[in-house]
Backbone as JSON Lines, residues from 0, in Angstrom:
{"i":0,"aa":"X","n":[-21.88,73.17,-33.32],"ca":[-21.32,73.05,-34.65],"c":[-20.65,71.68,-34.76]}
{"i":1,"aa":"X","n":[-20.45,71.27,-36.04],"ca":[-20.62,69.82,-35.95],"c":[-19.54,69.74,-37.98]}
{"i":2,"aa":"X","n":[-18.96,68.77,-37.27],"ca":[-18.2,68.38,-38.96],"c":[-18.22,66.98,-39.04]}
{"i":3,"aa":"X","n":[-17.59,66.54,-40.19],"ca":[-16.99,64.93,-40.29],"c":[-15.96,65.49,-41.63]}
{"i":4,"aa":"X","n":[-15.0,64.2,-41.26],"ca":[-14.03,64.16,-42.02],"c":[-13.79,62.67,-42.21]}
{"i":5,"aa":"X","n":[-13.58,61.83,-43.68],"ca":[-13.4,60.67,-44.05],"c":[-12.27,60.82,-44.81]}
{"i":6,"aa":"X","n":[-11.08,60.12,-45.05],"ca":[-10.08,59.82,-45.69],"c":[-10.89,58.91,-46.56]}
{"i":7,"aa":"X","n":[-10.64,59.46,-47.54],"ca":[-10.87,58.97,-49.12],"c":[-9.85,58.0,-49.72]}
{"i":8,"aa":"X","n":[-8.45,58.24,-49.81],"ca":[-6.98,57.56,-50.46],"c":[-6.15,58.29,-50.0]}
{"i":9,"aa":"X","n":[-4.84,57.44,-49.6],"ca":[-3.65,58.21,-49.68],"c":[-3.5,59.05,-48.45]}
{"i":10,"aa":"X","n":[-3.28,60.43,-49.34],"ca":[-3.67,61.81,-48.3],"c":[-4.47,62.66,-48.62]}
{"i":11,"aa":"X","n":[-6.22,62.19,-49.29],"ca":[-6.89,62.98,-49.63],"c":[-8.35,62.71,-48.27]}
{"i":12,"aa":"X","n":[-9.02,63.58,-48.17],"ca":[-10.04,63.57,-47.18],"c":[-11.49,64.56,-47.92]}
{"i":13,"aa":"X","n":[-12.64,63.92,-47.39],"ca":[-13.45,64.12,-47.62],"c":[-13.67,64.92,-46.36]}
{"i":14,"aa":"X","n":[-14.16,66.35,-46.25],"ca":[-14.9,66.99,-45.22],"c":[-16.27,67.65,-45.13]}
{"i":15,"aa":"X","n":[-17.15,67.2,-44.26],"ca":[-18.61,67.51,-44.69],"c":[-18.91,68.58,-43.25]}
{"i":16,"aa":"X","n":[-19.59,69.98,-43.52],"ca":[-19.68,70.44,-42.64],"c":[-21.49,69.94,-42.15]}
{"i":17,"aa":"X","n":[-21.64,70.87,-40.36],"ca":[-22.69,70.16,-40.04],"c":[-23.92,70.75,-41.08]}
{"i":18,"aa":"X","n":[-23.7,71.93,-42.04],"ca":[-24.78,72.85,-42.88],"c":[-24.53,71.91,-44.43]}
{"i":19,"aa":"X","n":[-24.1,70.72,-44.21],"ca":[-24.4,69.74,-45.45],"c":[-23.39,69.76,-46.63]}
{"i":20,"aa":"X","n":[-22.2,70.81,-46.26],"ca":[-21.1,71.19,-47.37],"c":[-20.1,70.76,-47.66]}
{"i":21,"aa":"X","n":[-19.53,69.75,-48.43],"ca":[-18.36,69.17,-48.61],"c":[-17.33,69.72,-49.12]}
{"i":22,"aa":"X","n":[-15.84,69.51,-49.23],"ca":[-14.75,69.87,-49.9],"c":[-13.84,68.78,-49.39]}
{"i":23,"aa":"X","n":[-12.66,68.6,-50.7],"ca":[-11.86,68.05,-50.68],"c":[-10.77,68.4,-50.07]}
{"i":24,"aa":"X","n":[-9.64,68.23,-49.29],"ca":[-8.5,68.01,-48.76],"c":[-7.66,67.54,-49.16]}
{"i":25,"aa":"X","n":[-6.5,67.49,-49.82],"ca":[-5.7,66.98,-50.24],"c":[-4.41,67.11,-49.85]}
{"i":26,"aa":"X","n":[-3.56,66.37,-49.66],"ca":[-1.49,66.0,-49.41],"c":[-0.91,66.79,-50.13]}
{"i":27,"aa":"X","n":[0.35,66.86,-50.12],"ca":[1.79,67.18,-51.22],"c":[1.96,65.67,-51.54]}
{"i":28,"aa":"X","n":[2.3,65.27,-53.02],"ca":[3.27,64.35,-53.52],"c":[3.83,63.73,-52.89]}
{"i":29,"aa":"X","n":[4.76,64.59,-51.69],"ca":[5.88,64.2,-51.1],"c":[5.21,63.53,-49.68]}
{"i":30,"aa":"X","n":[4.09,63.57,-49.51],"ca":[3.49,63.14,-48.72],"c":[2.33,61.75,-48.88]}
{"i":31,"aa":"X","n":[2.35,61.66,-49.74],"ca":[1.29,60.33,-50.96],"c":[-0.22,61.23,-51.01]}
{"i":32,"aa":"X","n":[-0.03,62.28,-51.13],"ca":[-1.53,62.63,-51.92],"c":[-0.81,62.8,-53.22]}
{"i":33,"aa":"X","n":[-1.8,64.04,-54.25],"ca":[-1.84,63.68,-55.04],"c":[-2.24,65.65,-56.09]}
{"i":34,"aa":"X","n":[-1.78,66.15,-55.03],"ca":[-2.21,67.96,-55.0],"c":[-3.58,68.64,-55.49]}
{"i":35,"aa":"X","n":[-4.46,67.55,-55.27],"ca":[-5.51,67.82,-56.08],"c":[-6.95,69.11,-55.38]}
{"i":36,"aa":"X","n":[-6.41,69.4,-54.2],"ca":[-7.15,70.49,-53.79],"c":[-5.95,71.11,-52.12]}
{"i":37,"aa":"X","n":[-6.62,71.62,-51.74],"ca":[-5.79,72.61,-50.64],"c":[-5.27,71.81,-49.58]}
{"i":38,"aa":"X","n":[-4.44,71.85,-49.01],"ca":[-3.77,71.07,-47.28],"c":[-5.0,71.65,-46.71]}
{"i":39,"aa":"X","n":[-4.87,71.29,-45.12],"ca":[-5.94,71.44,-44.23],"c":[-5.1,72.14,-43.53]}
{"i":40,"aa":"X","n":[-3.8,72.85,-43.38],"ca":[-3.59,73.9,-42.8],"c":[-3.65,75.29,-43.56]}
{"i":41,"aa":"X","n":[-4.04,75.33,-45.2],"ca":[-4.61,76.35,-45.62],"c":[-5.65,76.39,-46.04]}
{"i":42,"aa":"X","n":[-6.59,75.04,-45.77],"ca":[-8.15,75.43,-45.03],"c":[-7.68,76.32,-43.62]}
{"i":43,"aa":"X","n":[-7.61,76.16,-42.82],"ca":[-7.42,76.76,-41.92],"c":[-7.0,78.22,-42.22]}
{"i":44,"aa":"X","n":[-5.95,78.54,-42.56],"ca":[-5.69,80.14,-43.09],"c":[-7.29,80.97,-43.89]}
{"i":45,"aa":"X","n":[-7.84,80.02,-44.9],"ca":[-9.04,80.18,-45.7],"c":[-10.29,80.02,-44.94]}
{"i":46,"aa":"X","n":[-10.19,79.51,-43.78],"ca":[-11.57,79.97,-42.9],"c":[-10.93,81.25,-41.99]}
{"i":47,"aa":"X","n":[-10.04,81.43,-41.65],"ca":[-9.8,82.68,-41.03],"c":[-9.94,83.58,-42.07]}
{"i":48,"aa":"X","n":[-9.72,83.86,-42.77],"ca":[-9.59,84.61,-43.93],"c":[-11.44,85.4,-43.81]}
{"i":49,"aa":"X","n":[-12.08,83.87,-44.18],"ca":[-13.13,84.16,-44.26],"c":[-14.21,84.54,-43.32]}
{"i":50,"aa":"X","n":[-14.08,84.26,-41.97],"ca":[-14.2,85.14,-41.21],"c":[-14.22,86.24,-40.68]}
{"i":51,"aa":"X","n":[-12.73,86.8,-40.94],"ca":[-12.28,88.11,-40.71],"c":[-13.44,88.9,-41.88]}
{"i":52,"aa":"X","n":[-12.99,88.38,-43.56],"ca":[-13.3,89.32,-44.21],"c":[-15.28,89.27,-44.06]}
{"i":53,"aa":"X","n":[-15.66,88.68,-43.56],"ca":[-17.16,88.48,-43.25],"c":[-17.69,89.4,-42.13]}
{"i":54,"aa":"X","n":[-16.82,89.67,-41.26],"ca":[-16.53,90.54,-40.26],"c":[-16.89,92.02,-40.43]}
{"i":55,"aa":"X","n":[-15.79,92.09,-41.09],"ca":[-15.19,93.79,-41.52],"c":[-16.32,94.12,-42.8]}
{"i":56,"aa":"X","n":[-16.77,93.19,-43.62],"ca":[-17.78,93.47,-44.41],"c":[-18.94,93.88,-43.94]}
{"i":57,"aa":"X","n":[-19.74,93.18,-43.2],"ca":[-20.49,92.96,-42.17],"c":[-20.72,94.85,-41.45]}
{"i":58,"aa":"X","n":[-19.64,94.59,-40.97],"ca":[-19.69,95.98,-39.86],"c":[-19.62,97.11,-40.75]}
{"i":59,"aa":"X","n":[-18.92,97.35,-42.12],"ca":[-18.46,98.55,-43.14],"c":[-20.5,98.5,-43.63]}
{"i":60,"aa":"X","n":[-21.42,97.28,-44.0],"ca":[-22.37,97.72,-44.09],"c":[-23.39,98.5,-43.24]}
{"i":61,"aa":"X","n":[-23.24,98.11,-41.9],"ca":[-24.04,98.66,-40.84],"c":[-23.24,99.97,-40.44]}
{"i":62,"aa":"X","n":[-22.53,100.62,-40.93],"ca":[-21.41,101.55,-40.51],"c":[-21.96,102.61,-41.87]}
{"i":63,"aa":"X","n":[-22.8,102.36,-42.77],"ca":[-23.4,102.9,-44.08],"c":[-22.08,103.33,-45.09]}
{"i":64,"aa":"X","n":[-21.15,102.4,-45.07],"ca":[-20.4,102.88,-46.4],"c":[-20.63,102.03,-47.26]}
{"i":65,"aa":"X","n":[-19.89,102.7,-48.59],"ca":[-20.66,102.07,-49.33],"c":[-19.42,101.17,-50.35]}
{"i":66,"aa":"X","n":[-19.57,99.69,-49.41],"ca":[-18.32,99.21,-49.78],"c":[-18.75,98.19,-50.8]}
{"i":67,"aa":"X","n":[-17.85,98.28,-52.19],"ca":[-18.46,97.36,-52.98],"c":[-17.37,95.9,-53.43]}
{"i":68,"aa":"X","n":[-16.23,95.95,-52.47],"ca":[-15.54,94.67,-52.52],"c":[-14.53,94.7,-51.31]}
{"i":69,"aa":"X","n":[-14.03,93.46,-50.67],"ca":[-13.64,93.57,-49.43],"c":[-12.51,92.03,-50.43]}
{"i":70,"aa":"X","n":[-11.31,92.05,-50.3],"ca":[-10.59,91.0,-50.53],"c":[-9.38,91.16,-48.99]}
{"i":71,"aa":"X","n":[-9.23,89.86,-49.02],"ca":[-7.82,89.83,-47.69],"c":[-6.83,89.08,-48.8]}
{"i":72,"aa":"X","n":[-5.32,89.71,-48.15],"ca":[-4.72,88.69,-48.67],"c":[-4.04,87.94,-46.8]}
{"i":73,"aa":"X","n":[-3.61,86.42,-47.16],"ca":[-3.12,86.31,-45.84],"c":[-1.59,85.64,-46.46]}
{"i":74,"aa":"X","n":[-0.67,86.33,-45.38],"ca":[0.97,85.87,-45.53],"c":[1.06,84.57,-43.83]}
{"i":75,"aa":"X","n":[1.45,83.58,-43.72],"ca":[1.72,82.83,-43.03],"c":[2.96,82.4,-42.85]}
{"i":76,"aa":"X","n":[3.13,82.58,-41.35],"ca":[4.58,81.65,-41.12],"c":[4.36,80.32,-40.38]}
{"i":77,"aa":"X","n":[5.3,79.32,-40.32],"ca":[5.01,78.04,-39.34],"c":[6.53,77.65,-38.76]}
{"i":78,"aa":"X","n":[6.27,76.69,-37.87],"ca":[7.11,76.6,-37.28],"c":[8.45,75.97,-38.02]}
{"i":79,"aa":"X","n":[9.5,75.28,-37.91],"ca":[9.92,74.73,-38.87],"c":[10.4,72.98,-38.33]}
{"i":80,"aa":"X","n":[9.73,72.94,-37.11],"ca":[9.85,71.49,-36.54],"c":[8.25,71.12,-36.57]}
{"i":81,"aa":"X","n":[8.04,69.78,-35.84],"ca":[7.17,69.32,-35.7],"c":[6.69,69.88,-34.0]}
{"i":82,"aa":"X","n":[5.34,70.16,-33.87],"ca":[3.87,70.31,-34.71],"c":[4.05,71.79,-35.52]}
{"i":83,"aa":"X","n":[4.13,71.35,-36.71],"ca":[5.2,72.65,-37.44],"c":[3.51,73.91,-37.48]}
{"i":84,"aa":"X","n":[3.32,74.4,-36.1],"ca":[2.21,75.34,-35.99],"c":[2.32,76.55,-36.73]}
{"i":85,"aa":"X","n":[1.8,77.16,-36.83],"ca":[1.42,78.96,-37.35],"c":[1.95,79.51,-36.05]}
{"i":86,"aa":"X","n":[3.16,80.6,-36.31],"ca":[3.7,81.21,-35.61],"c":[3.45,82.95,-36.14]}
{"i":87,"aa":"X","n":[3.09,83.12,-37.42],"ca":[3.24,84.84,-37.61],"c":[1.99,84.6,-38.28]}
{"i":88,"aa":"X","n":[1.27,85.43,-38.61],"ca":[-0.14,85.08,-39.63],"c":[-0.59,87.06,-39.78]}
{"i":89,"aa":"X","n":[-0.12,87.7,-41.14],"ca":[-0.83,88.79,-41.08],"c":[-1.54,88.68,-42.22]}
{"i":90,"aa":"X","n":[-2.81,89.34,-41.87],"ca":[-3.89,89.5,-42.66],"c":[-3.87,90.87,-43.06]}
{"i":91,"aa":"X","n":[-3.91,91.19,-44.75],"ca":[-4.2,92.26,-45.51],"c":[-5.36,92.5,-46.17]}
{"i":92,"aa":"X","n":[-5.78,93.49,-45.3],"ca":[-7.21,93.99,-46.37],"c":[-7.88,94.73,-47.42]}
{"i":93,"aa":"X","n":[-8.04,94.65,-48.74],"ca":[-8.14,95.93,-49.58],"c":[-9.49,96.08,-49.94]}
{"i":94,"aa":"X","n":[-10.32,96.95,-49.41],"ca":[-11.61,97.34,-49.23],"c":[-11.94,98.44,-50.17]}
{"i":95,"aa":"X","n":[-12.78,98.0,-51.3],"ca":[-13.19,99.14,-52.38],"c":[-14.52,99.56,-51.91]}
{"i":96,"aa":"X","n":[-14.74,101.26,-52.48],"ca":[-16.03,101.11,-52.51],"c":[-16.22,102.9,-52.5]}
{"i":97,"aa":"X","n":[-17.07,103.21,-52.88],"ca":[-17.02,104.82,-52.56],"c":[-17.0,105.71,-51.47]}
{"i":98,"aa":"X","n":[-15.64,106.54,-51.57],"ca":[-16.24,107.84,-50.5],"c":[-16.01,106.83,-48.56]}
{"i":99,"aa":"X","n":[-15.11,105.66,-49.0],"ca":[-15.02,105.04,-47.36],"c":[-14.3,105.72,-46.15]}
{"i":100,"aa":"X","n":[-14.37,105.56,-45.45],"ca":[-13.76,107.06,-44.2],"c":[-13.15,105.86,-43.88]}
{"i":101,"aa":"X","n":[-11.4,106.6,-43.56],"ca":[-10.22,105.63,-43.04],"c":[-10.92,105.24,-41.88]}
{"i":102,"aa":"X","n":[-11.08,105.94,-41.23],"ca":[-11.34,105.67,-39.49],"c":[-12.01,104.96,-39.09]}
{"i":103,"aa":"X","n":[-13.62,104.73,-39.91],"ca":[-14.37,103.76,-40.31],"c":[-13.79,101.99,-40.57]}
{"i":104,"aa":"X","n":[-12.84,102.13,-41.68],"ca":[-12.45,101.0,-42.0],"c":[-11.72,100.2,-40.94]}
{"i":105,"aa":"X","n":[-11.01,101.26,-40.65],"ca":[-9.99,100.68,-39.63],"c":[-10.75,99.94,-38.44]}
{"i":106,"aa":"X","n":[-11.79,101.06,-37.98],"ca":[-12.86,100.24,-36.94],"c":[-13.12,99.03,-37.26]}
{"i":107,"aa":"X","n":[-13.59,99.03,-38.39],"ca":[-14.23,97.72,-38.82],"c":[-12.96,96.45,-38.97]}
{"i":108,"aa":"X","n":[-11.73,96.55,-39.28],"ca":[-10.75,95.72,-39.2],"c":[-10.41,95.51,-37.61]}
{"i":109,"aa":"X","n":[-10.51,96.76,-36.74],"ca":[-9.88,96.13,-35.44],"c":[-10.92,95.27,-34.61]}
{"i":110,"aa":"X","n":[-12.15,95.7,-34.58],"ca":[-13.27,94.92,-34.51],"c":[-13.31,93.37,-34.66]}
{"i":111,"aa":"X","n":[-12.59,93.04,-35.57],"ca":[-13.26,91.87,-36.13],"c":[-12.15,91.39,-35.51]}
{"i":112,"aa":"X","n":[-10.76,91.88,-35.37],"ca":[-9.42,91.25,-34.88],"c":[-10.06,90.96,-33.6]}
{"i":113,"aa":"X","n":[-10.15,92.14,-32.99],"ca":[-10.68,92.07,-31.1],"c":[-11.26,91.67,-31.23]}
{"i":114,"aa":"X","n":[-12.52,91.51,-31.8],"ca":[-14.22,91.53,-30.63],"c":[-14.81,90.18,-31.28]}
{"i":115,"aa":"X","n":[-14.89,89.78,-32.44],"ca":[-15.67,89.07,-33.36],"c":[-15.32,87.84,-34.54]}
{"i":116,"aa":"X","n":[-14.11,87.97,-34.95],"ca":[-13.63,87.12,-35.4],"c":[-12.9,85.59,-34.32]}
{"i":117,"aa":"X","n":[-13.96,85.07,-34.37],"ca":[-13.77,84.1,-33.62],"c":[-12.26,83.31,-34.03]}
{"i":118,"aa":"X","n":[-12.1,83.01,-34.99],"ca":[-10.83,82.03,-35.65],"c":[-9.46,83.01,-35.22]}
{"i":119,"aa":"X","n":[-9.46,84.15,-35.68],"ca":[-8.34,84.94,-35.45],"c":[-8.18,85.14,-33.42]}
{"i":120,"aa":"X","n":[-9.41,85.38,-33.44],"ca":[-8.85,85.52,-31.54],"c":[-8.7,83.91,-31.26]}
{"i":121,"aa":"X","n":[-9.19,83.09,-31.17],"ca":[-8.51,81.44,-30.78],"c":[-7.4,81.68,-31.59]}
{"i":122,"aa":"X","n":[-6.69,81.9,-32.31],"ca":[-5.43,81.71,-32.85],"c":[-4.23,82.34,-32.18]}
{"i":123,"aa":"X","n":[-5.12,83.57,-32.15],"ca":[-4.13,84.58,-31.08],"c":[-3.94,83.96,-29.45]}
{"i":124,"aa":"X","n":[-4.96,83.85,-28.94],"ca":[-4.84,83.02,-27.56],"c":[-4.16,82.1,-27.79]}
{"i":125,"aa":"X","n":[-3.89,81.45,-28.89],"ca":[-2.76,80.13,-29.24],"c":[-1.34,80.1,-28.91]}
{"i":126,"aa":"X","n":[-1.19,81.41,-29.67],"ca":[0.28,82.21,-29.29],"c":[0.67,82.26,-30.28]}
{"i":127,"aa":"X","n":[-0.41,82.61,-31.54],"ca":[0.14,82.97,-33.05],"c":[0.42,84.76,-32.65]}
{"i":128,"aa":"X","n":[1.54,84.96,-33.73],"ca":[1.57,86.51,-33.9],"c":[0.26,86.94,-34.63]}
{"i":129,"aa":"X","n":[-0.24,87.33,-34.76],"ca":[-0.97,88.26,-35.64],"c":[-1.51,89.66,-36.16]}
{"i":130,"aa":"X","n":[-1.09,90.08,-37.05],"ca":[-1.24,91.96,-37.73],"c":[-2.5,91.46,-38.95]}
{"i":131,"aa":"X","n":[-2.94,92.9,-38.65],"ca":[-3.92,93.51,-39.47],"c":[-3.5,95.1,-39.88]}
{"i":132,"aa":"X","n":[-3.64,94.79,-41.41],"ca":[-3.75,96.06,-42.26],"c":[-4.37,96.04,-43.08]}
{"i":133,"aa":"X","n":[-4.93,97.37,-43.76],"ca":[-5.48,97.13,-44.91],"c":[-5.07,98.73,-45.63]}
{"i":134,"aa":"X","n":[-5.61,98.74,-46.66],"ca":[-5.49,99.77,-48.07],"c":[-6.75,99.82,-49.0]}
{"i":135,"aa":"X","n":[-7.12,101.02,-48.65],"ca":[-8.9,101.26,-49.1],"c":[-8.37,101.61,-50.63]}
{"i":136,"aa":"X","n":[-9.44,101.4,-51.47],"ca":[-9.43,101.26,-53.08],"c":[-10.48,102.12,-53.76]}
{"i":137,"aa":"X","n":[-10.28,103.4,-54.51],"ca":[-11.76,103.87,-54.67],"c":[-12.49,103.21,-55.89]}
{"i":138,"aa":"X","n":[-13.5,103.09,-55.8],"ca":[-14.55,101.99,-56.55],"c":[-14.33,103.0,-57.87]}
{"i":139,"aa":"X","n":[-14.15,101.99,-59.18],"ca":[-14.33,102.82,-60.45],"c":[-15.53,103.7,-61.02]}
């Protein structure tokens, strides 16, 4: 796997992944960007995010429920010195869909924590805290 990243101005950055996909990066004000898209430490929260929930989606289909939306929310803490790291990071999951069996879901959330979510276990080996919960939703 393969990236590039170019500083554009200021504190904005150009990032191209190796599958041809760009997005912008952007500073705080208080930093000389200019707020015009996300920091690169909540890219970071937003590829875990997306992982996990790719995960637990993933496994709830091969598991035959019949899930018709999977959202995370994520709460983050950091340090409050410099390298001001991710120290608490819990991920919330609210999984709609018909007729889903708790026990099921839950599999599919601890799964992806343990076994498969690559971003969340390197994070954890980091010496971030990290919780998983979620709250199933019945589909309208």
């Amino acid at each position: 796997m393969q990236a590039r990243v170019k500083w554009v101005e200021q504190a904005m950055f150009l990032a191209e992944s190796g599958s041809g996909h760009t997005v912008v990066m952007d500073g705080p004000e208080e930093h000389g960007g200019r707020n015009l898209s996300a920091r690169p430490m909540e890219m970071l929260l937003m590829g875990l995010g997306g992982c996990s929930t790719f995960d637990v989606v993933s496994i709830l289909k091969k598991s035959r429920q019949d899930v018709s939306d999977c959202e995370v929310r994520i709460d983050a803490e950091r340090a409050d010195v410099e390298p001001k790291v991710f120290t608490k990071i819990t991920l919330h999951f609210i999984v709609s869909g018909n007729g889903l069996k708790e026990n099921v879901v839950k599999r599919a959330v601890d799964l992806s924590a343990e076994k498969y979510c690559s971003a969340s276990i390197m994070l954890g080996r980091a010496g971030v805290e990290i919780t998983h919960s979620f709250e199933i939703v019945e589909a309208a």
